[in-house]
Steps between C-alpha positions, in 0.01 A plus 500: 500500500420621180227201421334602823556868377287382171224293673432796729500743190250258347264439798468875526425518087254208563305660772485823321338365213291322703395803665443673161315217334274496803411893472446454159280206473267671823530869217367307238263296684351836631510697173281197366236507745493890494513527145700853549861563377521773743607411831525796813816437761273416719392190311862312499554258712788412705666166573664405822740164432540251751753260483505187693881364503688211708481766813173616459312811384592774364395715613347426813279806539254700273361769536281714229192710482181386448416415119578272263859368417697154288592285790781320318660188675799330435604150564902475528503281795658209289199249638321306274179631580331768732186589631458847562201620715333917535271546770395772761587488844207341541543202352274553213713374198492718198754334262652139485785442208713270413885514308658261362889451325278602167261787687727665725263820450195619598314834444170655582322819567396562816254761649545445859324642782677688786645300721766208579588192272736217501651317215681152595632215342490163573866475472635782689442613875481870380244709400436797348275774642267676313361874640282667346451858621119652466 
């Protein structure tokens, strides 16, 4: 119980820092292309996390306001490999990325127009849906 207690404890440490080390890196990236050390509330972005596990996503339904945001996704399905697929309800694919045992992460900012969005894997039946509201 208590080596389950400490892989939990760890998982959640992991993802955190993930999450940080993702805000950060998109902060830095955007204070270099502004050239400004002064940055309004409005500015910061937020990051929605996604985690694809043996049952599927996590969670299964998004929904934000329009604007841009850190779509960070993580692999901890214990497959090899993954293929992980954004597109509109269209069809029209706007992302295609792949994890591996080594790159179980992926991150990107997204500016997303208003509307619906699917993210899937090619190793889970799930999805996740994606709203964004106008």
């Amino acid at each position: 119980m208590l080596r389950k207690r400490s892989k939990q404890v760890c998982a959640f440490t992991i993802a955190a820092l993930l999450i940080l080390s993702a805000v950060f890196v998109v902060w830095a990236m955007d204070q270099a292309s502004s050239g400004s050390a002064i940055q309004s509330d409005a500015d910061k972005l937020e990051v929605e996390l996604v985690t694809l596990r043996a049952s599927g996503f996590e969670p299964l339904e998004i929904r934000r306001p329009k604007g841009s945001f850190v779509l960070l996704l993580e692999d901890r399905s214990g497959k090899d490999a993954a293929a992980f697929t954004l597109r509109d309800v269209r069809g029209q694919h706007l992302r295609n990325v792949n994890t591996s045992r080594t790159k179980f992460e992926w991150h990107d900012v997204l500016n997303l127009q208003p509307g619906d969005y699917l993210l899937t894997s090619n190793s889970s039946d799930s999805a996740c849906h994606i709203t964004i509201l106008p």
